[in-house]
RODO-2510 file (C-alpha; in nm, 4 decimals, decimal comma):
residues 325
     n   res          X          Y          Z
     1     x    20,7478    -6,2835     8,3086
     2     x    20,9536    -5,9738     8,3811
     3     x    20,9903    -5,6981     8,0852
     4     x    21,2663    -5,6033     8,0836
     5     x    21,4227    -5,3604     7,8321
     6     x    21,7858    -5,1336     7,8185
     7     x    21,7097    -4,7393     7,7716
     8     x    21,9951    -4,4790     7,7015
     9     x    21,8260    -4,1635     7,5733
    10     x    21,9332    -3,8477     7,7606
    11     x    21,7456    -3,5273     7,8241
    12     x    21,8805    -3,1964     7,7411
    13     x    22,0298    -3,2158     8,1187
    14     x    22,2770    -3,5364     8,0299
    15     x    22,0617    -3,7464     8,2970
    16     x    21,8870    -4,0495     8,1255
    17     x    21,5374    -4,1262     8,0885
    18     x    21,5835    -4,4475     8,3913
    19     x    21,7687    -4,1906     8,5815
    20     x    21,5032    -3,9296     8,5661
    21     x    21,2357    -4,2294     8,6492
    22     x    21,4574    -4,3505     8,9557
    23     x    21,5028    -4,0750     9,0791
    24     x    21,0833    -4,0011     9,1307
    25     x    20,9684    -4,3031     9,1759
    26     x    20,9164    -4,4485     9,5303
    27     x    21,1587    -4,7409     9,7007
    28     x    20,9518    -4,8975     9,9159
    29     x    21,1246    -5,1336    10,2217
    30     x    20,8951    -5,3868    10,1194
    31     x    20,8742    -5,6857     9,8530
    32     x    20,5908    -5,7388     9,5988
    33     x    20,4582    -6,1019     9,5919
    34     x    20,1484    -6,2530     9,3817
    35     x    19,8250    -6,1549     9,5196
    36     x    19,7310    -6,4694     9,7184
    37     x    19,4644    -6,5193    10,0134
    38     x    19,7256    -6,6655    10,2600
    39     x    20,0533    -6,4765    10,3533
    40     x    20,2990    -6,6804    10,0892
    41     x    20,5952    -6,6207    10,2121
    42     x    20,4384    -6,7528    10,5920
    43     x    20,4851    -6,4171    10,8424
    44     x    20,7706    -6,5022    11,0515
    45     x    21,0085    -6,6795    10,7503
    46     x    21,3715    -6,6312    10,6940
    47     x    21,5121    -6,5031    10,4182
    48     x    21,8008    -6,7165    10,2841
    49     x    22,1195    -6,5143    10,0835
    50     x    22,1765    -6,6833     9,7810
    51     x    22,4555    -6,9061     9,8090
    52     x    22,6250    -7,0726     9,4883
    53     x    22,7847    -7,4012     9,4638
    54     x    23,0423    -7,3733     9,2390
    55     x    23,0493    -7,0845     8,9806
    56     x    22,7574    -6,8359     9,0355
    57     x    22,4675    -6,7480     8,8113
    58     x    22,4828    -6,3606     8,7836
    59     x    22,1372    -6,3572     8,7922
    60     x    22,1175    -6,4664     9,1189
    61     x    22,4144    -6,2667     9,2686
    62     x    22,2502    -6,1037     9,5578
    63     x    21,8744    -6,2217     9,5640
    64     x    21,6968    -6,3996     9,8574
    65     x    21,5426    -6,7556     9,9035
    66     x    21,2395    -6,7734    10,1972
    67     x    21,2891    -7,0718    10,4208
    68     x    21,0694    -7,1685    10,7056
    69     x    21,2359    -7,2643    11,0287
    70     x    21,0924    -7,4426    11,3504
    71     x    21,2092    -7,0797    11,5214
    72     x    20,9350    -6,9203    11,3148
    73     x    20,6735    -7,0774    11,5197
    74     x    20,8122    -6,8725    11,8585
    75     x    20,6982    -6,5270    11,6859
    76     x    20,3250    -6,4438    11,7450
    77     x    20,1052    -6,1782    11,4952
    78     x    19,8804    -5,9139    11,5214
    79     x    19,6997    -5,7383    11,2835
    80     x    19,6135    -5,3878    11,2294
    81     x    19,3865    -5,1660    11,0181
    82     x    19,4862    -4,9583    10,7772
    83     x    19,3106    -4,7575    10,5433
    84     x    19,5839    -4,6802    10,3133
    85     x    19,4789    -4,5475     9,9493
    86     x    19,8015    -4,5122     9,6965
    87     x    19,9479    -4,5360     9,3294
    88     x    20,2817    -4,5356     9,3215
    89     x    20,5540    -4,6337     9,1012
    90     x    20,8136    -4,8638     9,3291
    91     x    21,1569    -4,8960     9,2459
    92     x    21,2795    -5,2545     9,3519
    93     x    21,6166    -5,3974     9,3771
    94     x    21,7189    -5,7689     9,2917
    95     x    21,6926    -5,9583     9,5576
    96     x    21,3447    -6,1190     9,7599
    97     x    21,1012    -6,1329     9,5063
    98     x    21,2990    -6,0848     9,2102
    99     x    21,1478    -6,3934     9,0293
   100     x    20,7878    -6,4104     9,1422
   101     x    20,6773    -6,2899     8,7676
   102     x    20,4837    -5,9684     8,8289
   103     x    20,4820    -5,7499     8,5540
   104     x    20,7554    -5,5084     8,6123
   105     x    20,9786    -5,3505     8,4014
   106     x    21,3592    -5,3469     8,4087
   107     x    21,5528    -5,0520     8,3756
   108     x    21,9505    -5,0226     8,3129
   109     x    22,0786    -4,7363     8,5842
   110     x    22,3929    -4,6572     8,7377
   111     x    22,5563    -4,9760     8,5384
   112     x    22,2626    -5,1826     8,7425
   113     x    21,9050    -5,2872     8,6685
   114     x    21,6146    -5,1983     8,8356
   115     x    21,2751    -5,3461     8,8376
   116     x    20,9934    -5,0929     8,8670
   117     x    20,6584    -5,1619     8,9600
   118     x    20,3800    -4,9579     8,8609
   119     x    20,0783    -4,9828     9,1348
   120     x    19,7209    -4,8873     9,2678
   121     x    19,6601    -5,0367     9,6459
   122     x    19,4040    -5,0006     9,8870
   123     x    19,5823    -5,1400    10,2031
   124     x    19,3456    -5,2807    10,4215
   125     x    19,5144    -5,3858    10,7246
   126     x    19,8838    -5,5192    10,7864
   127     x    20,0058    -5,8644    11,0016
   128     x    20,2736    -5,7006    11,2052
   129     x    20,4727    -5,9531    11,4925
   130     x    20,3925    -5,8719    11,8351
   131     x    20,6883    -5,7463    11,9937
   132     x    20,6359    -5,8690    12,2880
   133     x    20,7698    -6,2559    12,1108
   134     x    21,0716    -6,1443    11,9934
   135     x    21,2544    -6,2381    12,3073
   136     x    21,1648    -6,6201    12,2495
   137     x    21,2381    -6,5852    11,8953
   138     x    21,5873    -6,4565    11,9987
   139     x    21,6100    -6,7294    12,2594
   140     x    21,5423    -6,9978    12,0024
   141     x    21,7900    -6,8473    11,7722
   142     x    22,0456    -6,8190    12,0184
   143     x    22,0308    -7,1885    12,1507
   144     x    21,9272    -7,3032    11,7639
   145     x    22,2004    -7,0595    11,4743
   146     x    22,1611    -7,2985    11,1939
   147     x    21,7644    -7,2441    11,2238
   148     x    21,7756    -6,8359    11,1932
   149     x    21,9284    -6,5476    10,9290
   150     x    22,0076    -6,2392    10,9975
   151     x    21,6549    -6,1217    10,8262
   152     x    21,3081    -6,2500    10,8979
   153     x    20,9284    -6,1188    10,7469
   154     x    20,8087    -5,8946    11,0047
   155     x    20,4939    -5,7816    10,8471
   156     x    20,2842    -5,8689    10,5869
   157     x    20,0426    -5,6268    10,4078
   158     x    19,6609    -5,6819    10,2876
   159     x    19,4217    -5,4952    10,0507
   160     x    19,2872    -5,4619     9,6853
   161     x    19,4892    -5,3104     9,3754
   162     x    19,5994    -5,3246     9,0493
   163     x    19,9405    -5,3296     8,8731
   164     x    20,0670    -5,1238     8,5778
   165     x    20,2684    -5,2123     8,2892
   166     x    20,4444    -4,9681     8,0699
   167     x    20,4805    -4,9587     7,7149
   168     x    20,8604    -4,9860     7,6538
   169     x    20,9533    -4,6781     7,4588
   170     x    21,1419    -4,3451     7,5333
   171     x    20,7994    -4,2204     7,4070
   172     x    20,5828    -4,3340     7,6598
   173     x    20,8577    -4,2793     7,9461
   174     x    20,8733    -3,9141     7,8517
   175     x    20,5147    -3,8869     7,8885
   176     x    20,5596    -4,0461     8,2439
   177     x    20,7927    -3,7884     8,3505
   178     x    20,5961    -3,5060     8,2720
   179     x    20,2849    -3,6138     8,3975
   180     x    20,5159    -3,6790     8,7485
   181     x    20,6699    -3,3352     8,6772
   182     x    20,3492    -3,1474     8,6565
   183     x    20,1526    -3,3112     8,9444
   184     x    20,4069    -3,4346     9,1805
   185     x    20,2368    -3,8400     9,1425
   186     x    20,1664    -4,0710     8,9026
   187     x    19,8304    -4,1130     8,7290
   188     x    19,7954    -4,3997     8,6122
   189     x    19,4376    -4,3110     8,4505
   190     x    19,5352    -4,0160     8,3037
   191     x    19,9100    -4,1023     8,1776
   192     x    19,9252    -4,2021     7,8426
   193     x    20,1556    -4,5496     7,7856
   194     x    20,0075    -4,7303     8,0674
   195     x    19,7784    -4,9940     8,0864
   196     x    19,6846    -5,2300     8,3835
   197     x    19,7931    -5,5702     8,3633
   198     x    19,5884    -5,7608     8,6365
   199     x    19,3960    -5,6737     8,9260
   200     x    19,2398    -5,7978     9,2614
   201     x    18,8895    -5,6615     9,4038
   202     x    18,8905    -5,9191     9,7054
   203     x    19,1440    -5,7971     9,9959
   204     x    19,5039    -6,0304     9,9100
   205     x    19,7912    -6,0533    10,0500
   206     x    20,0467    -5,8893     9,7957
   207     x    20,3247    -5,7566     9,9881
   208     x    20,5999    -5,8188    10,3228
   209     x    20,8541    -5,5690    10,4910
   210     x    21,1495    -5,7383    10,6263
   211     x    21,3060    -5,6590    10,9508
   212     x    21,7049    -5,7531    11,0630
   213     x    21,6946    -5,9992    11,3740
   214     x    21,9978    -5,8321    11,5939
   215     x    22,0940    -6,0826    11,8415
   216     x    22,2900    -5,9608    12,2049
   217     x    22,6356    -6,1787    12,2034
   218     x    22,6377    -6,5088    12,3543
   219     x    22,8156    -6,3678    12,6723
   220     x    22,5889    -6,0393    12,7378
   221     x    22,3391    -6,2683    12,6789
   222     x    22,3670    -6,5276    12,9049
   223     x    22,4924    -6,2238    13,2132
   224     x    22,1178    -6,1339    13,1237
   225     x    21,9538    -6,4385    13,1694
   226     x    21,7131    -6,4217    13,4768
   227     x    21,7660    -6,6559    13,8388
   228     x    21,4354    -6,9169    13,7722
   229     x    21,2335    -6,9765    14,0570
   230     x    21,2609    -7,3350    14,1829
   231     x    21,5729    -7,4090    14,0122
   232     x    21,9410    -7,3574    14,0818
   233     x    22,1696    -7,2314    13,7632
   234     x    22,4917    -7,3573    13,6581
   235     x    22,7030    -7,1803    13,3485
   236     x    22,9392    -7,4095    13,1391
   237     x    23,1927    -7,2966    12,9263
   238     x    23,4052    -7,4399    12,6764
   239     x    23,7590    -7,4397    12,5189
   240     x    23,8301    -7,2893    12,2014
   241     x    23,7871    -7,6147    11,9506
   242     x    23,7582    -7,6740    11,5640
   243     x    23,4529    -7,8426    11,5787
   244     x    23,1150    -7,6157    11,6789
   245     x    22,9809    -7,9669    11,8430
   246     x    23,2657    -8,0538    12,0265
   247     x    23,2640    -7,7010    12,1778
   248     x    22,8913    -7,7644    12,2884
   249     x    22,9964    -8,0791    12,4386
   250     x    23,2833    -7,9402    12,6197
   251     x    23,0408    -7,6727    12,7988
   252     x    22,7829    -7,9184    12,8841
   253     x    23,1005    -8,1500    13,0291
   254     x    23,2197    -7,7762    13,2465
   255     x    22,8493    -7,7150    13,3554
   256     x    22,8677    -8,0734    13,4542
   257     x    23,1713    -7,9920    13,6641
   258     x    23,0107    -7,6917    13,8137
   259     x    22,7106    -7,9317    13,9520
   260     x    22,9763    -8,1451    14,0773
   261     x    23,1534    -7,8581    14,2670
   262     x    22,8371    -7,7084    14,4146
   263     x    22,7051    -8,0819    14,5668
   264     x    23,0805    -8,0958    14,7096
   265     x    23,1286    -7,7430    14,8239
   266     x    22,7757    -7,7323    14,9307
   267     x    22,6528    -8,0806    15,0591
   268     x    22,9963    -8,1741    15,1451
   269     x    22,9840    -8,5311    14,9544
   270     x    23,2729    -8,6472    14,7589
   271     x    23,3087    -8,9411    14,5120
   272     x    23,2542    -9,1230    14,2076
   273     x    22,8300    -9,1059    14,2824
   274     x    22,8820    -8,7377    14,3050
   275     x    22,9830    -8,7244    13,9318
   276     x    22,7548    -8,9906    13,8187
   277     x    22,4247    -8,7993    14,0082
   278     x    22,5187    -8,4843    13,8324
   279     x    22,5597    -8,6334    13,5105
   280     x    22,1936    -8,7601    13,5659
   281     x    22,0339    -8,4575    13,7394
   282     x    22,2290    -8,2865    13,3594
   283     x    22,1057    -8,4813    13,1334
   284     x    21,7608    -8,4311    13,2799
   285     x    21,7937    -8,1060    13,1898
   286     x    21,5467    -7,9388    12,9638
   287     x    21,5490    -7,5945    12,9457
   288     x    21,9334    -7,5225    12,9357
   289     x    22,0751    -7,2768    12,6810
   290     x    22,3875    -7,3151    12,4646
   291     x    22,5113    -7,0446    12,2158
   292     x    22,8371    -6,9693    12,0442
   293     x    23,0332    -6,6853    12,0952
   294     x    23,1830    -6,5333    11,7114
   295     x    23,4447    -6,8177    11,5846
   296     x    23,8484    -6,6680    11,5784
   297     x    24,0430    -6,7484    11,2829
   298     x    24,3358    -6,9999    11,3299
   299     x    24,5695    -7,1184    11,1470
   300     x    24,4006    -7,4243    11,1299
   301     x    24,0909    -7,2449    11,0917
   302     x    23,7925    -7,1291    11,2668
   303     x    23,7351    -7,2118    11,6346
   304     x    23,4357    -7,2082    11,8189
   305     x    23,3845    -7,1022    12,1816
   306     x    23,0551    -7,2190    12,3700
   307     x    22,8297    -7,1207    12,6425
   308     x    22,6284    -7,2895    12,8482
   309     x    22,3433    -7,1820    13,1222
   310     x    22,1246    -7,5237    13,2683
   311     x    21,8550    -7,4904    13,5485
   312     x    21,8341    -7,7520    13,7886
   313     x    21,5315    -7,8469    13,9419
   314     x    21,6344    -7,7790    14,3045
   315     x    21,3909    -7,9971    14,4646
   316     x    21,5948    -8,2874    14,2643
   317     x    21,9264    -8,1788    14,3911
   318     x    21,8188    -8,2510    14,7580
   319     x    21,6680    -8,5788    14,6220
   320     x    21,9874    -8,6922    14,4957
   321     x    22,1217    -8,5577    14,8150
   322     x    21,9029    -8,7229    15,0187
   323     x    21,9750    -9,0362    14,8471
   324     x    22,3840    -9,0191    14,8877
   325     x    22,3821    -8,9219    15,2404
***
């Protein structure tokens, strides 16, 4: 379980004891987990913002739950050597991580608490996502919101170490901020009020960086989306409705129209077998992409605008054609 413990005392400068320990210790971008062999939180996972039902626990006001999410899958990893040798003392907000029981201390600063981590790593190599998946990660996310946050784990980091627990006195603080005074880093070996608390000599996974997914808007992204080879591209869009699925239906009913328009305008056929071959040559479809442009509030709340991009095998437009004429 976490220590955690309330200190007050002020040097001769007015700045606490936590304050003087913040303000030297490290705060790394990335989140401590339990060693483990396997990445645990899986590379590629979203992080989830804690939202209450009802009336909030404090203690959860601002931390993360992982979630996996069939989007995940679209991201391939590399890994890379490192040879990374550190001890560090990491300063760590709430939030990702907050709960996973490593033996960190909590410190009260600024009206806050901090968690700080004493440790000794020997990184070993790092999974990092290979950029060049991040464009079907972004597709999926685009066509697929409810499956994707705003953050994902980007890179997950390997080696052996050792964590440090504190005794929790002024005393033993003190003696921390000297030793970090006089030699510019911690010591964990030769600074008196630590002791280690566990360790791992076989390479585990025991830590993840976090990176934002930025997604283009629905409109610059579907301007960007490429002609296909083969295929002939129609672009649906819908009118502003209250209902997120009736919007997607009401762009896949104007791309619909479009394929009707284009056999007219193009084939020169008319008719009620115009509009029931495009409906089937539509829902054939399989690699269309829908996305939602930001919702604008109403006064009878938010609605939703959708867009719409379908390829159409060309090759079954003159089939269908063919089979009119």
């Amino acid at each position: 379980m976490t220590l955690l413990f309330a200190l007050a005392t002020a040097h001769a400068g007015g700045t606490s004891l936590p304050d003087r320990l913040a303000e030297r210790a490290t705060q790394p971008d990335v989140v401590l987990t339990p060693p483990i062999s396997e990445p645990s939180p899986a590379a590629g996972s979203f992080l989830v913002p804690y939202t209450p039902e009802g009336e909030p626990d404090p203690k959860k006001v601002g931390t993360f739950e992982v979630a996996p999410s069939s989007c995940s899958t679209e991201l391939a990893f590399k890994s890379v050597t490192s040879s990374e040798a550190r001890e560090e003392l990491w300063m760590l907000d709430s939030g990702a991580g907050a709960t996973v029981g490593l033996p960190q201390f909590g410190v009260k600063i600024g009206g806050g608490t901090k968690s700080v981590a004493g440790i000794s790593y020997t990184l070993q190599d790092k999974l990092i996502v290979d950029t060049s998946s991040l464009k079907k990660l972004e597709a999926c996310c685009m066509k697929n919101p409810d499956k994707c946050t705003e953050h994902y784990i980007a890179e997950v980091w390997r080696g052996t170490g050792q964590l440090h627990r504190i005794a929790g006195t002024d005393a033993a603080l003190k003696t921390s901020l000297k030793a970090l005074d006089k030699l510019g880093k911690i010591d964990f070996g030769a600074t008196k009020g630590w002791s280690m608390s566990s360790t791992w000599e076989d390479p585990q996974y025991f830590a993840y960086r976090v990176q934002r997914l930025q997604l283009p808007s629905c409109t610059s992204y579907m301007n960007d989306l490429p002609e296909m080879q083969g295929k002939v591209r129609f672009a649906g869009v819908s009118k502003r409705t209250l209902s997120e699925q009736d919007a997607r239906r009401d762009a896949r009913s104007d791309a619909r129209q479009q394929l009707v328009r284009y056999l007219g305008e193009e084939f020169r056929i008319e008719g009620e077998e115009v509009i029931s071959r495009a409906e089937a040559l539509i829902s054939g479809v399989k690699d269309g992409l829908t996305c939602m442009d930001e919702p604008t509030p109403s006064p009878e709340g938010a609605q939703h605008l959708a867009r719409v991009m379908m390829y159409v095998d060309a090759a079954a437009v003159e089939a269908a054609v063919k089979e009119m004429k």
